[in-house]
C-alpha positions in Angstrom: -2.4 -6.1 -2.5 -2.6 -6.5 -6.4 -4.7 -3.8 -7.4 -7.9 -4.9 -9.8 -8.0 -4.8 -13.8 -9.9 -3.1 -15.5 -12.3 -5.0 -18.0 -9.8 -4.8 -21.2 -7.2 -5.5 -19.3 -8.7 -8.8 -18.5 -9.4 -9.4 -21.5 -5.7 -8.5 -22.2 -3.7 -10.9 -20.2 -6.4 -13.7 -20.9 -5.3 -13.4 -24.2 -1.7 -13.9 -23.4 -1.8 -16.5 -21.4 -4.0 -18.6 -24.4 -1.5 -17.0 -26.9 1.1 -18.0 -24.8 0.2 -21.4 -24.7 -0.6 -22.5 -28.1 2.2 -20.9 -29.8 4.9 -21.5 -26.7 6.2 -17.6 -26.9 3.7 -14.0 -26.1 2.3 -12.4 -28.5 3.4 -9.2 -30.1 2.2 -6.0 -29.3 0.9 -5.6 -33.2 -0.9 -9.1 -32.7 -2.6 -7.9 -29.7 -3.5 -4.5 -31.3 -4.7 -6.8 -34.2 -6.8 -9.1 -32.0 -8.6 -6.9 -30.3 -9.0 -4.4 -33.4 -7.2 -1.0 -31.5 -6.5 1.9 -33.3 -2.6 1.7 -32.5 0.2 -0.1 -31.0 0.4 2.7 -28.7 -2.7 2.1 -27.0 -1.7 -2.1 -26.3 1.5 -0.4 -24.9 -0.6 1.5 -22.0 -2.4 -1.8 -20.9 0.5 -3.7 -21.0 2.4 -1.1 -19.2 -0.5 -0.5 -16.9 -0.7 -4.8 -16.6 3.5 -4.4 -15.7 2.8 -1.8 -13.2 0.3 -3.8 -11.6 2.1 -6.7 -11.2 0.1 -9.3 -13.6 3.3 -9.5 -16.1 6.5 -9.5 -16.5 8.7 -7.6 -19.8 11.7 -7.0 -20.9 12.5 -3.3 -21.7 12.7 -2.9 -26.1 12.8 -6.5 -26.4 9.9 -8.5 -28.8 7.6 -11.5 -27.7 9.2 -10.8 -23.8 5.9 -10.5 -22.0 6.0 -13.2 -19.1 2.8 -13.9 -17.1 3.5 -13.5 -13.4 2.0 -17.0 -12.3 2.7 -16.7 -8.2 0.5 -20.1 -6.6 3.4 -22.8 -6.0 0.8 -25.3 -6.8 2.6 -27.9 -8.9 5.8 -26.0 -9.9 9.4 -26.5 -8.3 10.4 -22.9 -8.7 8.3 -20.0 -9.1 9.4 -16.5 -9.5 8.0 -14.3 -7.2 8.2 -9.7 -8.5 9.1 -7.2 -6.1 6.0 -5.6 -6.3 6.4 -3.0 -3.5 9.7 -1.1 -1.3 8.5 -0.4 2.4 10.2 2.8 3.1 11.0 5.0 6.5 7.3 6.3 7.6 6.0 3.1 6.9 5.6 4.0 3.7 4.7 0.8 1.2 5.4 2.0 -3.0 4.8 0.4 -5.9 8.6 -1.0 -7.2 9.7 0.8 -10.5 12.3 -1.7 -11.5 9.7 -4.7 -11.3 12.6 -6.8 -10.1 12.1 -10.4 -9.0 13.4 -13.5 -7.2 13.0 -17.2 -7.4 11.8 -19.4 -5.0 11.3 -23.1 -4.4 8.0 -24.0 -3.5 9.0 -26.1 -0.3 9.6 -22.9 1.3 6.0 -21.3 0.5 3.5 -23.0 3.1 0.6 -22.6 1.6 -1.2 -22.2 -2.3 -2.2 -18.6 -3.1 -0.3 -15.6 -4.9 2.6 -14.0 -3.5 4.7 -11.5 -3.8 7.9 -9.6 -2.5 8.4 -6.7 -0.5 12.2 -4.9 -0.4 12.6 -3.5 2.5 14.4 0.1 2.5 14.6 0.7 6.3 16.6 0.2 9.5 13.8 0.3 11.6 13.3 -3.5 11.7 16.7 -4.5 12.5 15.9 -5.6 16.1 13.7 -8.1 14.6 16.5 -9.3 11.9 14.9 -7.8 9.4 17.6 -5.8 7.7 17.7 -2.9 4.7 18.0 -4.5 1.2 16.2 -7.8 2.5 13.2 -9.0 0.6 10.3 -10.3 2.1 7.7 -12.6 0.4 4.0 -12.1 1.4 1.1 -14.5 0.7 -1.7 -12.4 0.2 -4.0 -13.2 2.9 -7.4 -11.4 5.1 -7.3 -13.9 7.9 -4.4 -15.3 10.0 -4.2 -16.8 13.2 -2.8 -16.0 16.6 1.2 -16.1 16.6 1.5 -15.6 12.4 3.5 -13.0 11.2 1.8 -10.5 9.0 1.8 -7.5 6.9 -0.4 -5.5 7.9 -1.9 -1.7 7.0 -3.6 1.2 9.0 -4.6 3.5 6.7 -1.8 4.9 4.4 0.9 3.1 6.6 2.1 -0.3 6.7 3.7 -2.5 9.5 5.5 -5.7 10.0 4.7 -7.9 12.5 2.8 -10.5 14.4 -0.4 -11.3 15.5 -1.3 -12.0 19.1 -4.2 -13.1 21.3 -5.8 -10.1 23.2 -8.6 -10.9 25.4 -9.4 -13.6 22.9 -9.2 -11.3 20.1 -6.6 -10.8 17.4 -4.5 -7.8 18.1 -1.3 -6.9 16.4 2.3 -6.1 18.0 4.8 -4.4 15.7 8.2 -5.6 14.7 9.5 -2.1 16.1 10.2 -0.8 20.2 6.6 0.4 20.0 4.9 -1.8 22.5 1.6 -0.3 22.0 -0.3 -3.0 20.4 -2.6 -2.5 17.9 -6.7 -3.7 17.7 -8.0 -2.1 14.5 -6.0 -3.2 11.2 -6.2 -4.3 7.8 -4.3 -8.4 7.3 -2.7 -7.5 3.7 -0.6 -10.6 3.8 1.8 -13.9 5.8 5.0 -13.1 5.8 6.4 -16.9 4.4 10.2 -16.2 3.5 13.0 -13.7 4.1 15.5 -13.7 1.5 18.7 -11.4 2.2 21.3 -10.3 -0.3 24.4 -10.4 1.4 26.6 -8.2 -0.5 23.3 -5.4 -0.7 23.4 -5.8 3.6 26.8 -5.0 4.0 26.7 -1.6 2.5 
């Protein structure tokens, strides 16, 4: 689901995290421009916007030295904190988050190492399944699951929730919606692992 970097963008967030380590705080955007010898500040904040949009890092709006790497793999950490990378919308429409939100999670409740991320759901349609508007979902990104997993999934420019099923020995895919259609030809983008539901958003 993350979408790829290009090469200086790599070579971008590798340099944060090393920065980040020695010193214990990120690197200013002057230091990077510095670094890498750009011709202006202006042109570190479009990768680091671009690295933001992406969902690589984290940064605090007009703030100096903010820029958090988004390290999503519970492997060896008690809590991680997991961005609201995408809102799935009414027409099963998936879109990028503006707000780059994010919640924390303790890693007993991921089952598995490998990046995650969370999905906000802004539609009724899943509410027979308890999956209610304002939930968030957290997805381990994934291309393979077995038969009874829940999944995000995506045919073409739509996405579904739902589960995978056993059909004629085959994986096939049955929708968390009335549609009892099931589907044969999809695209695994993810497990769903965790629901996570603010109350007070759920009541409105």
């Amino acid at each position: 689901m993350l979408k790829s970097l290009t090469k200086k963008e790599k070579e971008i967030l590798d340099y944060i995290k090393i920065s980040t380590q020695i010193h214990g705080y990120s690197p200013s955007l002057i230091e990077i421009r510095d670094h890498f010898r750009l011709n202006a500040v202006s042109t570190v904040h479009e990768h680091i916007s671009n690295l933001k949009r992406k969902g690589y890092i984290l940064k605090e709006v007009s703030q100096a030295r903010s820029i958090k790497i988004v390290d999503t793999d519970p492997a060896d950490k008690q809590f991680i904190e997991i961005p609201i990378s995408f809102e799935l919308y009414e027409e099963n429409i998936l879109r990028t988050s503006i707000g780059r939100d994010s919640i924390f999670v303790h890693n007993n409740n991921l089952k598995e190492e490998g990046r995650h991320f969370a999905i906000k759901i802004n539609t009724l349609s899943y509410t027979n399944a308890g999956i209610n508007k304002h939930d968030v979902l957290v997805i381990r990104e994934c291309e393979e699951l077995g038969f009874t997993a829940t999944a995000l999934i995506s045919i073409g420019q739509n996405y579904f929730l739902g589960e995978i099923i056993e059909n004629k020995q085959l994986p096939a895919f049955k929708k968390f919606l009335p549609d009892k259609a099931l589907i044969l030809k999809f695209k695994i983008e993810g497990e769903i692992v965790l629901l996570h539901r603010n109350y007070s958003l759920s009541l409105k």
